[in-house]
Every structure is written in structure tokens, then in C-alpha cells.
N, C-alpha and C positions, 0 to 999 in steps of 0.2 A: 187289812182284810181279815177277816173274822176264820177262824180257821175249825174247818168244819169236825162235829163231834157225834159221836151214837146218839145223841141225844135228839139228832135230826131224823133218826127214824122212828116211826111210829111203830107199835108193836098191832097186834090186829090177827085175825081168825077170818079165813076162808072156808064159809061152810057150803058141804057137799050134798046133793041128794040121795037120799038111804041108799046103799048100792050101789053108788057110781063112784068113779074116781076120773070124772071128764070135769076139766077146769070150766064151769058157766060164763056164760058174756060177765055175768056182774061179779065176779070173781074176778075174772081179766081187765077190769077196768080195777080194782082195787090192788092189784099186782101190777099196772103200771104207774099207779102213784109209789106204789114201790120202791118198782125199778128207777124212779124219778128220785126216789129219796138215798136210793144207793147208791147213785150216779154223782148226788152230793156229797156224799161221805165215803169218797173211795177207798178208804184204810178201815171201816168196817163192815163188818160178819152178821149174817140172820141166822136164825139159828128157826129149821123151821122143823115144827113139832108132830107128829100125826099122834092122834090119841085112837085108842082102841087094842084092848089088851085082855079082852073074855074068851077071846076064842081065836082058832088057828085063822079061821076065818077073817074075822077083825082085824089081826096083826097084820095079815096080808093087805089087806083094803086098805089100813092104814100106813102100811110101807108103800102100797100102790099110788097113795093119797100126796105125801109128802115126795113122792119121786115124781108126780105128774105136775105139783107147783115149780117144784125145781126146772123139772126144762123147759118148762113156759119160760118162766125168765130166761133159761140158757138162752133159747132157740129163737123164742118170740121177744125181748125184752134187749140181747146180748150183754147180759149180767154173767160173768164168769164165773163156772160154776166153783171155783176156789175160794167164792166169799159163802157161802154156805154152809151150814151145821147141819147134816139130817138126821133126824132122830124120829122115833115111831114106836108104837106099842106104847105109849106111855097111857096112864089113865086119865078119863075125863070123856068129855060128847065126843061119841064116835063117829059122828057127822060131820068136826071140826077138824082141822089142821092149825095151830097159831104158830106164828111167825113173831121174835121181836130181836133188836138189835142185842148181837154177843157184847158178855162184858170180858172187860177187859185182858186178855189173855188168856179167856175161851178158845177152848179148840174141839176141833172131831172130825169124821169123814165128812166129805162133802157127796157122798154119794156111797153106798150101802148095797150088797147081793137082798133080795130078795128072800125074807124066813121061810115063805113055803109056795117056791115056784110054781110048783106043779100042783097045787091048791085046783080044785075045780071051783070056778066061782058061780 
């Protein structure tokens, strides 16, 4: 038997509409090809990304962003959130989130406080 590798995950970007941080049907449908490719390689990690880092604003939406992929799979998918990387504020389309398989002895929280809670959005 062919013993499964990161290789069998696809990398890929969930893009959002300006202002939301609500996962789209066609988002959820790309998240459970996902959760299907994580399920094959249960010894690795995504590592998923929010980009958006001009404004307190931003960080927040984009910390909002990559915390609302994440428990789709928790919740909706049952992907333990322990295979997870979350990261945010990083630079690039603010609209996007990307996702792709951790290399090899990658680490980080799998879940992150919030930079600015009480943000009014």
C-alpha cells in the first residue's frame, strides 16, 4: 500500500466577499475536497493563511477569516482542529484566505485570541 504523503494535499485559496467572513456554499464545497484530502493523509497539517494587514481593520477580518475556515472543517467536516496552522495578517488579497499542506516539521497554534476583539466592524 502506497503510504500517504502531503503531497496529496492540494494547496488552494478560499476567497471571501469584501466584508464578510461567512464561509459561501462554493467555499464549502472546496473545503470538503479538503477535508477528503486530509482524511487521506492523516499525519499532515494545513496551514491556513488570512491575508490582510493595512489596517486594524483588516487584521481583524482576516483573523475573523482564517478562524471561520477552521471550524467549518472542526464542526462541519470533523477535521481535528490539531492538524491546523492559523496564521493571519500576513500580506497579499484581502479577500483571500490560502490553505496548503505543512512542510515537514512545521508547527504553530492551531487556534489564536483575536488582535482586536472589540473592533466595531
Amino acid at each position: 500500500t502506497k503510504v500517504a504523503t502531503c503531497g496529496d494535499i492540494m494547496g488552494g485559496a478560499v476567497s471571501f466577499s469584501s466584508g464578510s467572513s461567512r464561509v459561501s456554499s462554493s467555499a464549502m464545497a472546496q473545503l470538503a475536497s479538503l477535508a477528503t484530502q486530509m482524511r487521506n493523509s492523516p499525519n499532515c497539517k494545513v496551514v491556513v493563511t488570512g491575508n490582510g494587514n493595512t489596517s486594524k481593520v483588516a487584521q481583524q477580518r482576516s483573523w475573523d477569516r482564517v478562524n471561520a475556515i477552521i471550524n467549518y472543517m472542526v464542526d462541519r467536516q470533523g477535521v481535528d482542529r490539531d492538524r491546523f496552522i492559523f496564521q493571519y495578517g500576513r500580506y497579499g488579497n484581502g479577500n483571500s484566505v490560502e490553505y496548503r499542506p505543512a512542510a515537514g516539521g512545521e508547527e504553530g497554534p492551531s487556534n489564536m485570541p483575536p488582535p482586536f476583539p472589540n473592533l466595531s466592524r
